[in-house]
C-alpha positions in Angstrom: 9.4 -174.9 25.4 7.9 -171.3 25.2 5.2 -170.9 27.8 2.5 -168.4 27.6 3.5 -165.7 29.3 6.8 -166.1 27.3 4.8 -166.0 23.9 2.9 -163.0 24.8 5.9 -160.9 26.0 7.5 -162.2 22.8 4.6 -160.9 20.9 4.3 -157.6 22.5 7.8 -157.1 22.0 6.9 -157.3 18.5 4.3 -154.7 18.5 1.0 -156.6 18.7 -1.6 -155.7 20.3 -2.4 -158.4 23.5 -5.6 -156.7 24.4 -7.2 -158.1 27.9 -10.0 -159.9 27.0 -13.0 -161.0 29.3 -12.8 -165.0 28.1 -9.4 -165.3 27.0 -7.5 -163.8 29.9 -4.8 -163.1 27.3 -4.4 -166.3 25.8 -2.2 -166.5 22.5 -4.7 -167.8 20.1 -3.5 -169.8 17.1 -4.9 -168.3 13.8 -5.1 -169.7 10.3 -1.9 -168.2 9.1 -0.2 -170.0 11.8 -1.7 -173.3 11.5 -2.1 -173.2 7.9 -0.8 -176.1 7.3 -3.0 -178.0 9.2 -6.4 -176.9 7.5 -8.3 -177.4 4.4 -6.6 -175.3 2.1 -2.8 -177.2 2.9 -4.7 -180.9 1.8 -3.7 -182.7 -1.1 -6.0 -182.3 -4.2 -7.3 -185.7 -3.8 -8.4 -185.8 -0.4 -10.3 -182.4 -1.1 -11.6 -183.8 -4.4 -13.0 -186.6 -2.6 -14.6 -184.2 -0.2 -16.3 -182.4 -2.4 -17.7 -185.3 -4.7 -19.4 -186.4 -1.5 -20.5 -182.7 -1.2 -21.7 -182.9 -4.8 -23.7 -186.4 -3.4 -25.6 -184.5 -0.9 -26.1 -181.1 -2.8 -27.5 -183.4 -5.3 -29.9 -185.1 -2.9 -31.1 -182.0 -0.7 -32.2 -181.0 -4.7 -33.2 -184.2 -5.6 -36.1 -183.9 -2.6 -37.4 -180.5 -3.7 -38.1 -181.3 -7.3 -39.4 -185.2 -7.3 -42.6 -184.0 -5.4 -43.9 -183.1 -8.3 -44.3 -186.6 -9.4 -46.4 -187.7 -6.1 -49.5 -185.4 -7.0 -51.3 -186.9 -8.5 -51.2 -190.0 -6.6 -52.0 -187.9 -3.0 -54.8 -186.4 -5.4 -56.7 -189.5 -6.0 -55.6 -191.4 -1.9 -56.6 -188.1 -0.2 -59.5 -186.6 -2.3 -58.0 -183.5 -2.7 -57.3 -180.9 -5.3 -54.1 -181.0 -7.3 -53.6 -177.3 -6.3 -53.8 -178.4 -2.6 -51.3 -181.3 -3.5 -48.7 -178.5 -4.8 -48.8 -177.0 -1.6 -46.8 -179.2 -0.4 -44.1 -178.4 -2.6 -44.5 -174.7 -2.4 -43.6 -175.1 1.3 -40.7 -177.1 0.8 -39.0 -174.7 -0.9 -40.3 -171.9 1.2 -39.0 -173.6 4.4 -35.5 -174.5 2.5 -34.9 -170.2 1.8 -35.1 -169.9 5.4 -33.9 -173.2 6.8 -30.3 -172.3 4.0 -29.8 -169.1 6.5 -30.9 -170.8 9.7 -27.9 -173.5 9.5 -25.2 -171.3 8.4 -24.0 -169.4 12.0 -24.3 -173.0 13.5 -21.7 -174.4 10.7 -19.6 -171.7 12.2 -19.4 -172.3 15.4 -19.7 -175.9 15.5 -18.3 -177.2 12.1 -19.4 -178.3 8.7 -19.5 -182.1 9.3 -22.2 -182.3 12.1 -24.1 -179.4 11.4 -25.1 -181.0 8.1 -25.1 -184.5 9.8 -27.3 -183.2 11.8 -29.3 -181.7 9.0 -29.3 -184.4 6.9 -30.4 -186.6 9.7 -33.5 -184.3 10.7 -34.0 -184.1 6.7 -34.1 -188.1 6.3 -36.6 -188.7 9.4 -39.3 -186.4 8.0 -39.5 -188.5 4.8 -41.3 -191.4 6.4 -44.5 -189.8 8.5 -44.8 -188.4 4.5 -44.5 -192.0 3.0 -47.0 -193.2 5.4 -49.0 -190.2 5.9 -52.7 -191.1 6.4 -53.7 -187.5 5.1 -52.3 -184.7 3.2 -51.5 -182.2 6.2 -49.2 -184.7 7.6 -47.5 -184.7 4.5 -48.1 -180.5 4.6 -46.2 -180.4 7.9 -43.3 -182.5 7.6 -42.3 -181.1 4.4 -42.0 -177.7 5.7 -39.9 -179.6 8.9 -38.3 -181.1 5.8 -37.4 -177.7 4.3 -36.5 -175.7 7.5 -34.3 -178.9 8.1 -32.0 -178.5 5.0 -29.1 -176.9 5.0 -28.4 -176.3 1.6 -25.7 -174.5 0.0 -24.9 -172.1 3.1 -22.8 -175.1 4.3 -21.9 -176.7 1.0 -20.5 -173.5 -0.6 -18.6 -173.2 3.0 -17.0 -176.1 2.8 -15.6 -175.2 -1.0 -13.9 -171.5 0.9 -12.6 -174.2 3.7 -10.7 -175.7 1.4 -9.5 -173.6 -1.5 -8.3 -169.6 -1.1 -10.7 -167.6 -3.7 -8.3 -167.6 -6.6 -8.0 -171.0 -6.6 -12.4 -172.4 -5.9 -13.5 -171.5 -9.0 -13.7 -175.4 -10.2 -14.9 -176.6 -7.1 -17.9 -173.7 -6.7 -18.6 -174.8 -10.6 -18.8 -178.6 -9.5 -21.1 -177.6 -6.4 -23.5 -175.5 -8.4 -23.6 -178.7 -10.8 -24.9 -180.3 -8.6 -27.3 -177.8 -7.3 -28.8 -177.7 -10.6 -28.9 -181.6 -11.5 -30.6 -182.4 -9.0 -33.8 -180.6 -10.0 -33.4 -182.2 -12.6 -32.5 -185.4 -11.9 -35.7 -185.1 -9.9 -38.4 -185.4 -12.5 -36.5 -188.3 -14.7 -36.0 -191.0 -12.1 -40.1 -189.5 -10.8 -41.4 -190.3 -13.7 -40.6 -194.0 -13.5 -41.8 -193.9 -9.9 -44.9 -192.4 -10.6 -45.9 -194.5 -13.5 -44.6 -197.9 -11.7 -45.2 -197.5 -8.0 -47.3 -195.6 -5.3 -46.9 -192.2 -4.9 -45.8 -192.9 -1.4 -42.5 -194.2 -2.8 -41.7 -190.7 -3.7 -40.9 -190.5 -0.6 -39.3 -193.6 0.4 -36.8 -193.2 -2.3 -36.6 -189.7 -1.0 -35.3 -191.4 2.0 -33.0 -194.6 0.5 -31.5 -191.4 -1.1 -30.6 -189.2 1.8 -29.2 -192.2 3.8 -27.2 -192.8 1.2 -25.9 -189.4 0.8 -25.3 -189.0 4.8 -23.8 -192.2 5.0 -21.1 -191.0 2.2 -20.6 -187.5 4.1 -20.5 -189.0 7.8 -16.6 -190.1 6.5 -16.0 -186.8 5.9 -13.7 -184.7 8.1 -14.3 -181.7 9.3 -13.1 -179.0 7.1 -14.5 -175.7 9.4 -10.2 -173.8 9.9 -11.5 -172.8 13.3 -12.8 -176.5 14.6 -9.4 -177.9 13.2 -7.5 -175.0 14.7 -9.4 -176.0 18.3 -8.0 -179.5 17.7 -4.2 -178.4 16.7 -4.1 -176.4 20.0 -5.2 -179.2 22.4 -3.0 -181.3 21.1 -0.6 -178.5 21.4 -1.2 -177.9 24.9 -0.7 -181.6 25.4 2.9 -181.2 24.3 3.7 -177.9 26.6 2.9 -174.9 24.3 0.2 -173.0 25.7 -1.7 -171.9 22.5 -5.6 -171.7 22.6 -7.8 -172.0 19.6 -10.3 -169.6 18.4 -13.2 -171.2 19.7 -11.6 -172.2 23.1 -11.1 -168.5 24.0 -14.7 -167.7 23.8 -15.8 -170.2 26.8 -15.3 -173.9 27.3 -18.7 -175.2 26.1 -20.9 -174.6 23.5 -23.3 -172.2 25.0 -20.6 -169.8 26.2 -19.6 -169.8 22.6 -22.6 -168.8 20.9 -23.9 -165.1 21.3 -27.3 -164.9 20.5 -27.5 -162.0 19.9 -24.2 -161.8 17.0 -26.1 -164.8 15.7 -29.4 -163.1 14.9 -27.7 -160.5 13.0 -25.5 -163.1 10.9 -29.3 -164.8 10.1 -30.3 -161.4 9.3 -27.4 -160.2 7.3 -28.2 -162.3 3.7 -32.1 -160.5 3.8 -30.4 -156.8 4.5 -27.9 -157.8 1.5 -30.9 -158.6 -0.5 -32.5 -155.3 1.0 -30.0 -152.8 0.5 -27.8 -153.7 -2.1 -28.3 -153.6 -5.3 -25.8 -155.7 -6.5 -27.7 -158.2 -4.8 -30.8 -157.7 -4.9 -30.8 -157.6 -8.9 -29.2 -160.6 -9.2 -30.7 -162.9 -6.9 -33.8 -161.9 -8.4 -32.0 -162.6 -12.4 -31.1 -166.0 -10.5 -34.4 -167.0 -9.0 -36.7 -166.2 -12.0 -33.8 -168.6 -13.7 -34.6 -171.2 -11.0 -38.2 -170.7 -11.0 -38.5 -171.7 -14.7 -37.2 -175.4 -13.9 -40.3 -175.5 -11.1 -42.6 -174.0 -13.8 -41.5 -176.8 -16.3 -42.2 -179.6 -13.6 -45.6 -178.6 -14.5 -45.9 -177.1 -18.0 -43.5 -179.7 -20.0 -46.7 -182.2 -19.7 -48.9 -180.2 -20.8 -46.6 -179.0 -23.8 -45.2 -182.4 -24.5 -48.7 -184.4 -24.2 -49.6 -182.5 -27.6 -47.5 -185.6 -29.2 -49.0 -188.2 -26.7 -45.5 -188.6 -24.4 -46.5 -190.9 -21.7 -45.6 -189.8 -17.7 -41.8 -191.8 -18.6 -41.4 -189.7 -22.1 -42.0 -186.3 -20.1 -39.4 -187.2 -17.5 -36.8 -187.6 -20.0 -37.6 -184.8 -21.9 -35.7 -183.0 -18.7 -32.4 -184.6 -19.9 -31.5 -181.5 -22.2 -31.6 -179.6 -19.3 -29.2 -181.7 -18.2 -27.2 -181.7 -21.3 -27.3 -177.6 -21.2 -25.6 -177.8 -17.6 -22.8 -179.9 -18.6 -22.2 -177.6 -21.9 -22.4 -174.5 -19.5 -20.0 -176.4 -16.9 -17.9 -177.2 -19.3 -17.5 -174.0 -20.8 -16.9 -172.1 -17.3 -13.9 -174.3 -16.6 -12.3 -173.4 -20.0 -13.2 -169.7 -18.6 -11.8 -170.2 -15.2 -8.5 -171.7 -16.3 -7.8 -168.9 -18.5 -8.5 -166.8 -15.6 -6.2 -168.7 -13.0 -3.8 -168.2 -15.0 -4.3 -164.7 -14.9 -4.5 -164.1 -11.4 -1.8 -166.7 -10.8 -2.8 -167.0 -7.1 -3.7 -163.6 -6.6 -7.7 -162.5 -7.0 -6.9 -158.8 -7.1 -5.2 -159.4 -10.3 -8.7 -159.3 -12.2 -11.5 -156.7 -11.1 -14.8 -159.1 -10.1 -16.8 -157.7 -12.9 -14.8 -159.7 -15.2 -16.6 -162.9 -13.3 -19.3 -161.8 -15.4 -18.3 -161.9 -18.7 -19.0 -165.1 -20.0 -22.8 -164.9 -18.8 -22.6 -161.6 -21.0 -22.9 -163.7 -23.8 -24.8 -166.9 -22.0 -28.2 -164.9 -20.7 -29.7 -164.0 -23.3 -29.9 -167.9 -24.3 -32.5 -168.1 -21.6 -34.9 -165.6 -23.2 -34.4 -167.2 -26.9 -35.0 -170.3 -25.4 -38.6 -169.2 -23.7 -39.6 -167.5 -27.1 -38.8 -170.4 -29.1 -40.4 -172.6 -26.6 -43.3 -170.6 -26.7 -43.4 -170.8 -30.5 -42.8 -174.2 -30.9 -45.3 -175.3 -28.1 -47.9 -174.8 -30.8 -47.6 -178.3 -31.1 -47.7 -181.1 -34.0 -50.9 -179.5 -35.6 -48.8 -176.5 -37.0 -46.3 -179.1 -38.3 -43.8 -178.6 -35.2 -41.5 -181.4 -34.0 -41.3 -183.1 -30.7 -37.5 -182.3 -30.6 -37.7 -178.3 -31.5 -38.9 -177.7 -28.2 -36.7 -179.7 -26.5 -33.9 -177.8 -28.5 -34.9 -174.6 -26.7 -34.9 -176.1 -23.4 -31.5 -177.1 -23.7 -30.5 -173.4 -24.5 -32.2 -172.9 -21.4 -30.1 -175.0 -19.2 -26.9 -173.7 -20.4 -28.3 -170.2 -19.5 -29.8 -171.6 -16.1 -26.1 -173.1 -15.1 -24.7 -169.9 -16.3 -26.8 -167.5 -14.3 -26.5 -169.5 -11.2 -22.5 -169.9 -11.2 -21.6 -166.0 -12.6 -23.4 -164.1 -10.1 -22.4 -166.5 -7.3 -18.7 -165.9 -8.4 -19.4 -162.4 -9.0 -20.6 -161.8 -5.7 -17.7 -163.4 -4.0 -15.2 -161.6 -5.3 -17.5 -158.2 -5.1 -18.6 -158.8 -1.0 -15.0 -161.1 -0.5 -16.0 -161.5 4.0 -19.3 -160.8 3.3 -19.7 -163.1 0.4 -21.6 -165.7 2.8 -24.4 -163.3 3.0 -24.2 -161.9 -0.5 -24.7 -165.5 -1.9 -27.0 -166.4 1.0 -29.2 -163.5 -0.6 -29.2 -165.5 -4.3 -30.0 -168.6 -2.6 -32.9 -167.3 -0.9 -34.5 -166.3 -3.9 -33.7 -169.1 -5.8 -35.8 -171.7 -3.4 -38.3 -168.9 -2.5 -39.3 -168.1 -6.7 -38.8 -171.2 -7.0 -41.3 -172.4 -4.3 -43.7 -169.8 -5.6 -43.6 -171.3 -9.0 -45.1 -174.3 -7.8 -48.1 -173.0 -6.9 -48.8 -170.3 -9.8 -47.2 -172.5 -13.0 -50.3 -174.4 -13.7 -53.1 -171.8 -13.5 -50.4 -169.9 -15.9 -50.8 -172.2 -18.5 -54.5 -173.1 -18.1 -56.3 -169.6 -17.8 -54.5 -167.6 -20.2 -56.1 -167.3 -23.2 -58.2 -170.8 -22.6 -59.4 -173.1 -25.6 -57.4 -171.0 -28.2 -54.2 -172.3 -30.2 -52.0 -170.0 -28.3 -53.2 -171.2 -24.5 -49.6 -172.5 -24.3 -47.8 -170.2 -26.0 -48.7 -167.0 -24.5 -47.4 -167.7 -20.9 -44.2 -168.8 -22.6 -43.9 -166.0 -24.6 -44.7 -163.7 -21.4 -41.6 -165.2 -19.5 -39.5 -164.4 -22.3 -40.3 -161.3 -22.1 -39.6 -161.2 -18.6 -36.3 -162.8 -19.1 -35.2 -159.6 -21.1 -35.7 -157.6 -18.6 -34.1 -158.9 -15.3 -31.5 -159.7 -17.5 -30.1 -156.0 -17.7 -28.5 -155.9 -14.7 -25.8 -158.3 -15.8 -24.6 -155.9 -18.2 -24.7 -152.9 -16.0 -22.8 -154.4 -13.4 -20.2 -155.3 -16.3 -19.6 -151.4 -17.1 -20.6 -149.9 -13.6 -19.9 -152.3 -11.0 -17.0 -150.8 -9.2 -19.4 -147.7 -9.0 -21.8 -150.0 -7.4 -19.4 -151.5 -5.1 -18.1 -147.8 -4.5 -21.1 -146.9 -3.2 -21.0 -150.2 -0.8 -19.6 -150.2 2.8 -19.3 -154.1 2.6 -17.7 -154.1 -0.6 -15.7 -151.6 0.9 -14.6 -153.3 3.8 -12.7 -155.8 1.7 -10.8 -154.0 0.5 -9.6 -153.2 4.9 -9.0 -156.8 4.8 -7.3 -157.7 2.0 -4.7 -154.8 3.4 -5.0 -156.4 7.0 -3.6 -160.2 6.2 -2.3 -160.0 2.7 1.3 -160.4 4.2 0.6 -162.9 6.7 -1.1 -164.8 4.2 0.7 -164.9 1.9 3.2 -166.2 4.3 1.2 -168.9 4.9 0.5 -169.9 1.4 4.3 -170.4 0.8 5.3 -171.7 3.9 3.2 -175.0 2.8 4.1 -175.6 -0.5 5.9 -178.5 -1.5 9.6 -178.6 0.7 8.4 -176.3 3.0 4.9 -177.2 5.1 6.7 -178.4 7.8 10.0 -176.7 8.0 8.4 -174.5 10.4 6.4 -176.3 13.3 4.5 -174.4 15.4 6.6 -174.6 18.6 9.3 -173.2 16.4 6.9 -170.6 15.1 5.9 -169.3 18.5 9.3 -169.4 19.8 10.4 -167.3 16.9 7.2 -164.5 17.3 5.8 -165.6 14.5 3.3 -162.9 13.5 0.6 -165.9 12.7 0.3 -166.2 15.8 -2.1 -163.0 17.8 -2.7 -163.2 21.3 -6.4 -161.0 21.3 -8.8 -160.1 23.8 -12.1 -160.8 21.6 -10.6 -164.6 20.2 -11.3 -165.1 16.6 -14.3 -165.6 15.1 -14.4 -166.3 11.0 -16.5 -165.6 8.8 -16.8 -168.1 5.6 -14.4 -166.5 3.0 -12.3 -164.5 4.9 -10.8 -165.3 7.9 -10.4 -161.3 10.0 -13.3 -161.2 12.2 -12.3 -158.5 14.0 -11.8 -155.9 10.5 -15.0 -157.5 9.4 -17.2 -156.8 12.5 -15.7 -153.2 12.5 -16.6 -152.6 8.9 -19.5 -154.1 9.6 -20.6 -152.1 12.5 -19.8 -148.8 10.6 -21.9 -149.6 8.7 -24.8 -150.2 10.3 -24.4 -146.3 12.2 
């Protein structure tokens, strides 16, 4: 049985570095290319399917309490005595809170897995709903939704557990599915509201709210853990156990939690997805493409009643008028999976074997729905005294959803292939924008369409007809990333850096890969592996901390720090 000292001479006879380290004492530490076999990526296609349909659950519920606010105002207007524009606030902060509380969870997902951070989350997320269903004023329900936003954790975690479990080449169907559900849920929100509002108390807003998210956490909570790094920690124990002295990646950097965490490395991974949006173009023209897209859907929560009231819809007929949204998702879903498998079978395993601008060719032809479907909204909101239809508007808004989807799932793909490491922070960046437009909508949407040009035919029309125009323009971008992007990502030291990493563990993962396909995942066992100086296996002074998509801390925090100088 190879002891420790054994491995590490075997190692540094091979040429690796066995640095000494201040926590590790020069412990081998078991990587992912050693234990692959063991983490997400090495389950069977069920299990991981059945992962991420209860991933799809919770995205879908964590959505679900954003939007279905909306249908509580007017209630808390007539109980409290307040203005509807004070009632919004409530879902302007939401949102607010849920751009910042997405970036707040993420390091802790890291360190201490997927499955209880967003336990925890959805726990903390579920208790705030009931001081808000039995709020005896509207600044308790002001203060518990903004613990309710700062308590979700969003897609930071979500879209982490999708690169736990599927190497980029292979996640595009699984990101799709996510984003799915990202998206229904808004909407999902206003048609199951509707019946609320017009059959119960407003206060059942929230306690469905509630029923919801205990559902959903119930569902997760038989999850396993999918974070390589908490799995890897497990393998080596049980490792130890058996006489191989092999450390995990989080073992090495202290036994408990609080000598894990730096404080200070955690501020700056908080920090990273606003300096992305900051400094990088890439990013920063996107996520703001990808929250005006978002924003619209908030904007409609208020403006589709007043449109659709024109032909006397009641509070239910309003609600369903959302469904082709909903139809305009599934078309764009389905449309990016025809896309994707063309594209797998492309890079047959291999990413590099497409440049990421070609992630956005399908929205080439997709974003421009989004601005046709605002101007013929616009047109058509004119209403049944200029002989319009109830359905042509709805038409338009299902042009919108496809775009919506469309917007939401390219430049997330995109940005993952462009940032590869830093892809947590890239997308991190688009998410923030998303809930923070999004959250600003809220409040703005229905001055919008009651001020501008007040008491004439086009009172309606106009503010439609300004996004539209809007929609043209922050639209550009798309196409000049499509011609220009690797100059963009040229100019990058991030998307630079990948490019170090890919070099760094191609090889060894490759290795991995094959060594657990079908016949061969456990020809080699680790004791074998270590006893052979297996190149999986790095005995390092600094341990191993990961980062969501790739799994080379110590290239990534190098690149990283360069460049920062």
């Amino acid at each position: 049985m190879a002891t420790k000292e054994a491995a590490v001479a075997e190692y540094s006879g091979r040429g690796l570095s066995v640095p000494n380290g201040e926590h590790n004492d020069n412990k081998p530490v078991l990587t992912e290319e050693a234990g692959y076999e063991y983490l997400g990526f090495a389950w069977p296609t069920t299990k991981k399917w059945l992962i991420i349909n209860s991933v799809f659950i919770v995205q879908l519920s964590m959505n679900f309490n954003a939007a279905v606010y909306a249908n509580s105002v007017a209630g808390m207007t007539e109980d409290f005595g307040i203005s509807a524009a004070t009632a919004r606030l409530g879902q302007m902060i939401f949102l607010v809170a849920y751009a910042f509380g997405c970036e707040l969870w993420a390091p802790w997902s890291e360190e201490l897995g997927r499955k209880w951070v967003l336990q925890g989350s959805l726990l903390l997320v579920n208790l705030w709903q009931i001081p808000c269903a039995l709020a005896p004023n509207f600044w308790v329900v002001f203060c518990f939704r903004l613990l309710g936003g700062l308590s979700s954790a969003g897609g930071s975690v979500t879209l982490g557990m999708v690169a736990d479990m599927w190497e980029p080449a292979w996640q595009q169907y699984a990101v799709a599915w996510v984003v799915l559900s990202s998206c229904a849920g808004s909407v999902v929100a206003p048609i199951v509201g509707s019946v609320i509002e017009h059959y119960l108390s407003w206060r059942w807003v929230f306690w469905i709210q509630f029923i919801f998210g205990v559902v959903a956490q119930a569902i997760h909570f038989f999850v396993p853990e999918t974070r390589s790094s908490c799995i890897l920690d497990q393998v080596a124990k049980r490792k130890r156990k058996q006489g191989t002295q092999i450390w995990g990646p989080n073992e090495v950097k202290g036994r408990f939690f609080w000598q894990r965490i730096d404080l200070k490395e955690s501020c700056k991974l908080m920090w990273r997805p606003y300096q992305f949006l900051l400094t990088e173009p890439i990013v920063t023209a996107l996520s703001l493409f990808s929250g005006f897209s978002d924003a619209l859907i908030f904007i409609g929560l208020n403006s589709f009643g007043l449109v659709l009231k024109q032909w006397n819809f009641t509070t239910i007929q309003v609600g369903l008028s959302f469904f082709p949204l909903l139809i305009g998702y599934a078309v764009a879903f389905i449309l990016f999976v025809w896309r994707y498998h063309y594209d797998r079978e492309v890079m047959d395993g291999d990413e590099n074997r497409i440049r990421p601008e070609r992630r956005l060719w399908l929205l080439l032809w997709l974003a421009p729905l989004e601005a046709i479907g605002l101007f013929g909204f616009a047109w058509t909101s004119l209403g049944p005294d200029h002989n319009v239809h109830w359905i042509a508007p709805l038409l338009f808004v299902l042009l919108i959803g496809i775009a919506n989807f469309a917007i939401y799932m390219a430049t997330i793909d995109y940005m993952v292939a462009a940032y590869g490491p830093f892809s947590a922070s890239a997308t991190g960046g688009n998410g923030f924008c998303r809930d923070f437009l999004a959250g600003i909508a809220a409040i703005y949407a229905t001055p919008f369409y009651h001020n501008i040009a007040r008491g004439t035919k086009w009172q309606l029309a106009i503010p439609t007809f300004i996004l539209s125009v809007v929609a043209v323009f922050v639209a550009i971008p798309v196409y000049v990333f499509y011609v220009h992007g690797a100059w963009f990502r040229a100019k990058s030291p991030f998307a630079q850096g990948l490019v170090k990493v890919k070099e760094h563990v191609k090889e060894e993962r490759t290795d991995a890969i094959r060594r657990t396909t079908p016949g061969n995942s456990r020809s080699n066992s680790l004791v074998e592996m270590m006893e052979r100086g297996n190149p999986g296996f790095v005995a390092r002074g600094d341990g191993v901390a990961t980062a969501p998509v790739s799994r080379v801390s110590s290239v990534v925090d190098r690149v990283s720090r360069s460049s920062s100088q």
